[in-house]
C-alpha positions in Angstrom: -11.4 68.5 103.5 -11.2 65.4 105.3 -8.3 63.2 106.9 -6.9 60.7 104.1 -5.3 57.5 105.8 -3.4 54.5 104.3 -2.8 51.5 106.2 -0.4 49.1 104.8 -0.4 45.8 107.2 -0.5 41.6 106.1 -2.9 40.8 109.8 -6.4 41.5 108.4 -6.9 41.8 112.6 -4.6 44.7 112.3 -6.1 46.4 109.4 -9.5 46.3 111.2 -8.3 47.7 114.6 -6.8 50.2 113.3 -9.3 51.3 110.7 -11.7 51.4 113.7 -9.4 53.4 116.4 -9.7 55.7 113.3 -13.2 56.0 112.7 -13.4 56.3 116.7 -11.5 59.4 116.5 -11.8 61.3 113.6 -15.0 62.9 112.4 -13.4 64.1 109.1 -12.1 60.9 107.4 -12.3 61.2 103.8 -10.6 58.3 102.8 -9.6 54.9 104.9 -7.5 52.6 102.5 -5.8 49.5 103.6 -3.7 47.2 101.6 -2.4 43.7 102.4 1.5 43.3 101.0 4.1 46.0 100.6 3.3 45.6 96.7 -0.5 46.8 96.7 1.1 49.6 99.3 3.2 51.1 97.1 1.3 50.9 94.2 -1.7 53.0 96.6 1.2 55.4 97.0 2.4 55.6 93.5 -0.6 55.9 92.0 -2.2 58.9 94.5 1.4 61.0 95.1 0.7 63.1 98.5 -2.7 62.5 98.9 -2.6 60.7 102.3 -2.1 62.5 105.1 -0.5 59.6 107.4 0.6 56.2 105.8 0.6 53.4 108.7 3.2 50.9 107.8 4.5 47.8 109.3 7.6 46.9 108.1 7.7 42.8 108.0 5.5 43.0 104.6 5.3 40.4 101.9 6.4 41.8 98.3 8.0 44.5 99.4 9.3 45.7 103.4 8.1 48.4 104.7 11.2 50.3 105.4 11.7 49.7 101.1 8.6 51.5 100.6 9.5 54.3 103.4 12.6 54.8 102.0 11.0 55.1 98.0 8.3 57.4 99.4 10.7 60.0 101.2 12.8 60.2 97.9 9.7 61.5 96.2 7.4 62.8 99.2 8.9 64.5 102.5 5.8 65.9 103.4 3.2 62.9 104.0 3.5 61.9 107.3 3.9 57.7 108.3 4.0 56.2 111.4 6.0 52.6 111.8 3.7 50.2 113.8 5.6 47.0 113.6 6.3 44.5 115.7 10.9 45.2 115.8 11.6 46.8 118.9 15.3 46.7 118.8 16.9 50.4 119.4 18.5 49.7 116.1 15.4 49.4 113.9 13.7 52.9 115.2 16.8 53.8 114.7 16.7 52.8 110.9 13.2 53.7 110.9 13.2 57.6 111.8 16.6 58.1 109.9 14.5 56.6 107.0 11.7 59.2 107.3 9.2 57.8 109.8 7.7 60.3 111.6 7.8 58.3 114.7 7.9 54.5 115.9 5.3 52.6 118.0 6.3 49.0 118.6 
């Protein structure tokens, strides 16, 4: 079975680097979803419990924040794994962010 990944990012630039550092590096992607707002992110997540393997989430999201959705998803789902790229770098938001669940931070 191959790698499932969900980005979750508002820059359409984003969306596409990352999709492609992705495709670059893994031979076994099954699945490559992105959506645009917190909103469309949570309802991927919602409507497909635990079948991503890593979730990449920013966290200054329209609809919904991504620490919101990090904090939903770990009440329901310890085991899929999501990295934080976002663009807080203050000690206090990893901080937040990795006592929320993340399994790490990249700023």
């Amino acid at each position: 079975m191959g790698k499932k990944f969900l980005i979750i990012d508002d820059s359409a630039l984003m969306r596409r680097v990352i999709s492609d550092i992705i495709k670059e590096n893994y031979d076994d992607v099954e699945a490559l979803d992105t959506a645009v707002n917190g909103l469309e992110g949570f309802d991927k997540l919602v409507s497909k419990p635990g079948y991503y393997d890593l979730v990449i989430l920013d966290l200054n999201l329209p609809g919904a924040d991504g620490m919101t959705i990090l904090k939903t998803l770990r009440r329901e789902d310890e085991e899929t794994k999501v990295l934080i790229l976002s663009a807080r770098s203050q000690i206090a938001d990893k901080v937040e962010g990795l006592d929320a669940g993340a399994n790490d931070y990249l700023e």
